[in-house]
N, C-alpha and C positions, 0 to 999 in steps of 0.2 A: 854142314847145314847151319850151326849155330854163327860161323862166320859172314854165309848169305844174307841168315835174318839180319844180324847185325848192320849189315852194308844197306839193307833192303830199310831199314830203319832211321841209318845216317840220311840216305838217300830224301825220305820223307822228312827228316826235321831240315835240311839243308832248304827244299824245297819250300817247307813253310815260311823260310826267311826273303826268300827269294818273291813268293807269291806277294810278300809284303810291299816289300820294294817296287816289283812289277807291276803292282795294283796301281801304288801311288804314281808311278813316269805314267800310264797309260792315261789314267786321271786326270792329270796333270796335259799330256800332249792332245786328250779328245776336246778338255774347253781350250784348251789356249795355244794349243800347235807349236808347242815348245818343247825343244829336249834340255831336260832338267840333269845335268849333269851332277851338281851337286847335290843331288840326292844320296849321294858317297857318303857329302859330308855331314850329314843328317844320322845317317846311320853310324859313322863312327861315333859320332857326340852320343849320339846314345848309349854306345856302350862304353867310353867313358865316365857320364851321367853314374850309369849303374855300379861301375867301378869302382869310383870318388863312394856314393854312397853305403856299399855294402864292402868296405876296403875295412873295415872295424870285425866287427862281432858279424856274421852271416845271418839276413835278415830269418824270418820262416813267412809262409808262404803269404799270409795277408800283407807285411810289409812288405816283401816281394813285390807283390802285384800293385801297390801304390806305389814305388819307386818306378815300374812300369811306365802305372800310367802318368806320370809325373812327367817322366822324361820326355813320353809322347805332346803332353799339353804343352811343356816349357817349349822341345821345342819345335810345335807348332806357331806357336807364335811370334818363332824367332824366322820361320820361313814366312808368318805373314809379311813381319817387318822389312826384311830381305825383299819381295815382293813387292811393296806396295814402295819401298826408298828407293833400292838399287833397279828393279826389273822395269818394271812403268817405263822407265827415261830411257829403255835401250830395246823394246816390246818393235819399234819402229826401222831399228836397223836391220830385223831381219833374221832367220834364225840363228844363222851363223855366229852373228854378235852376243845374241843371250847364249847361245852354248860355250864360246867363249869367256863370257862376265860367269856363268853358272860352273867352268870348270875353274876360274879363278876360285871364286870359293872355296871349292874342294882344294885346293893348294894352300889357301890360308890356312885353313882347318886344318890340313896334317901337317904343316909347320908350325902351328901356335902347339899344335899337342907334342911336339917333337920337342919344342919349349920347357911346355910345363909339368911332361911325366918321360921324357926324353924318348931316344926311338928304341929302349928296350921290351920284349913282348912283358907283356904283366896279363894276371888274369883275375876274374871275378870267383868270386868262391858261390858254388848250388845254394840257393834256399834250405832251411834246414827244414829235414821232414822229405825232402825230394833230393837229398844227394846218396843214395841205396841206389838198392835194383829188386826188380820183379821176377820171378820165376813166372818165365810164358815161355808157349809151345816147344819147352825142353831145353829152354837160352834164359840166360838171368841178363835180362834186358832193364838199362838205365832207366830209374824213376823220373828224372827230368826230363829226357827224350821222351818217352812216353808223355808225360803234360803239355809239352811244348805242341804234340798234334792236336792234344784237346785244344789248349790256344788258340792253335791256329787254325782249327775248326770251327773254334766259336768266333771270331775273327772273322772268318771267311762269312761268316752265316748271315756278323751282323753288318758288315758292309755291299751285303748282294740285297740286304734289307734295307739299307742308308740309298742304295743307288734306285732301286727298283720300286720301293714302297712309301718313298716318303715325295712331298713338295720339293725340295732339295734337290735329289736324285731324278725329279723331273726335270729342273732346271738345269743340272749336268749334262742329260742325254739330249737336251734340247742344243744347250748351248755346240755340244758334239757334230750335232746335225748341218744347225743353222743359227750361227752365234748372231748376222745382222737383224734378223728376224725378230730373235731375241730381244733387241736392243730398240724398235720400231715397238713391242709391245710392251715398253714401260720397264722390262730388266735392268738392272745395276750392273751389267757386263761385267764393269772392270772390280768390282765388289764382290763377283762371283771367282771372278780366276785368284782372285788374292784367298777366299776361304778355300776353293776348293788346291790351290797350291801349299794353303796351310796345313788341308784335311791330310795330302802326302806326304808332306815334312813329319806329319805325327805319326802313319805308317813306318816312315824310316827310322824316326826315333824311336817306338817301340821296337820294330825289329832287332836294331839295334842292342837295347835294352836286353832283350830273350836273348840273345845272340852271346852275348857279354860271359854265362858260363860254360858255354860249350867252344868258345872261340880262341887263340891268342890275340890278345887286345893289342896291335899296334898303331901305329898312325896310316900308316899305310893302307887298312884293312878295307875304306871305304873304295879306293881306288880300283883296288881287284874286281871287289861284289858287285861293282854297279857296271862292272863290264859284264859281267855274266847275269844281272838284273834285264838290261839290255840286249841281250840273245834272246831272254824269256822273254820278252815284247816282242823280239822280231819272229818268233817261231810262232809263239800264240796270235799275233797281229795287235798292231796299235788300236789302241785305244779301247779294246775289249778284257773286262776282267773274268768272262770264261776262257778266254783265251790266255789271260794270265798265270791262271790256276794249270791248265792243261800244260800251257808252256814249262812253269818253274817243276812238274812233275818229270816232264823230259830230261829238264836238265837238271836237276838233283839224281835223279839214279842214272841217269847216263855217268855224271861223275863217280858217283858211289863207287859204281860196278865199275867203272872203267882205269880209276883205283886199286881197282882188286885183281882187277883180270890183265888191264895192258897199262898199267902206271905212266909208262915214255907217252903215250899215244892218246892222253884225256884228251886234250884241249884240239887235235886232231879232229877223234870220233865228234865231241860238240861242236866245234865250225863246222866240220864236213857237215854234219849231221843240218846246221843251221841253212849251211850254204845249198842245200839239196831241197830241204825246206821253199827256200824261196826262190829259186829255179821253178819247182812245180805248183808254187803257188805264193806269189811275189807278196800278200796281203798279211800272210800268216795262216795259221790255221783256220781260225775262228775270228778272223780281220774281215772287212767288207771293202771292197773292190773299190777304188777313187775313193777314199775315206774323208 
């Protein structure tokens, strides 16, 4: 039983990371019909961000959480910049071309890190105050796992609040819709996909960041997650972040458990699982039909 809880727990913090990531591609492909590849390499920087910073003394949970959102602001506005330099001048060739300039990125990124902290794994040290464990339901369960769902609860809360309840979040699901229409009543179109590519770069960075003590930090790390960020969009469906939530729950405990139970046979049970998905329903779960 205490091994279940366990896995049933990895399952949900893996998942939170995952929700992150999938929020941000979805976001990102509903205004601007782009697949964001380097959204990898967002998340790695983040958790080297966190790593360079708390590589000293281990912060405790207020500095924690500023080095967080730090990483997330820096770099969001390193994915404006990205954005608004690099993406604009290649928006015209097609998708194809920005997911190629967008997986260049991710290749810069994990050879400049391969550079400057080589390609050995290193890791982040817990927040102090949150590196214990809790006695629940008969299992002494990780104090950091456990916050890391608060996070990403409150996370989840305030971005279904950012889409749904603000000016903003109207002009996202607008722009989702019908981006010309958009543009005919006076919007800033290309003003829009640069914050809201920014607002994902800053999901990936924080994830990132959270990610940093429970993960081995290598260069490589973005490469993996954003293929399985990727599944979670294609199960949940584009461009939907109930469907993103729904999705990265799939595939965090599917891995969890499938870890535990058939090890050779994870990544099996998730394509299959992805591949059967979209056989009986090509949009996703909670995706809308011709999107």
């Amino acid at each position: 039983m205490n091994s279940l809880i366990l896995q049933f727990l990895s399952g949900l913090q893996d998942a939170m990371f995952l929700f992150l990531l999938a929020a941000g591609l979805s976001l990102i492909f509903g205004v601007s019909r782009i697949i964001n590849i380097s959204h990898g390499a967002f998340y790695t920087l983040g958790a080297y961000l966190m790593f360079t910073a708390s590589s000293g003394t281990p912060p405790g949970p207020l500095g924690f959480a500023a080095i967080v959102l730090g990483a997330g602001l820096v770099l969001g506005v390193a994915g404006a910049l990205f954005e608004m330099v690099i993406l604009r001048r290649v928006y015209r060739g097609g998708m194809l071309i920005v997911a190629l300039v967008t997986y260049g990125l991710l290749v810069i990124v994990e050879e400049t890190m391969k550079i400057v902290f080589s390609a050995a794994m290193t890791a982040s040290p817990k927040p102090r105050g949150l590196d214990g464990a809790i006695a629940m339901f008969g299992s002494s369960l990780p104090t950091y796992s456990l916050a890391l769902l608060g996070i990403g609860a409150a996370l989840g809360i305030l971005l279904w609040l950012a889409v749904d309840r603000t000016r903003a979040g109207l002009l996202v699901r607008a722009a989702a819709i019908d981006r010309e229409m958009l543009a005919v009543l006076g919007v800033d179109v290309p003003r829009l996909y640069t914050l809201v590519f920014a607002g994902g770069c800053v999901l990936a960075g924080i994830a990132g960041a959270l990610a940093a003590p429970m993960v081995s930090i290598v260069p490589s790390m973005g490469s993996s997650i954003v293929v399985e960020a990727f599944a979670v969009v294609v199960i949940g469906g584009l461009g939907s972040l109930p469907g993103s939530l729904v999705g990265a729950l799939i595939v965090g405990e599917t891995q969890a458990f499938g870890i535990l139970l058939a090890p050779e046979s994870t990544l099996v049970l998730l394509y299959g699982l992805m591949a059967a998905i979209l056989v009986l329903r090509p949009q996703g779960l909670l995706g809308t039909a011709n999107r």
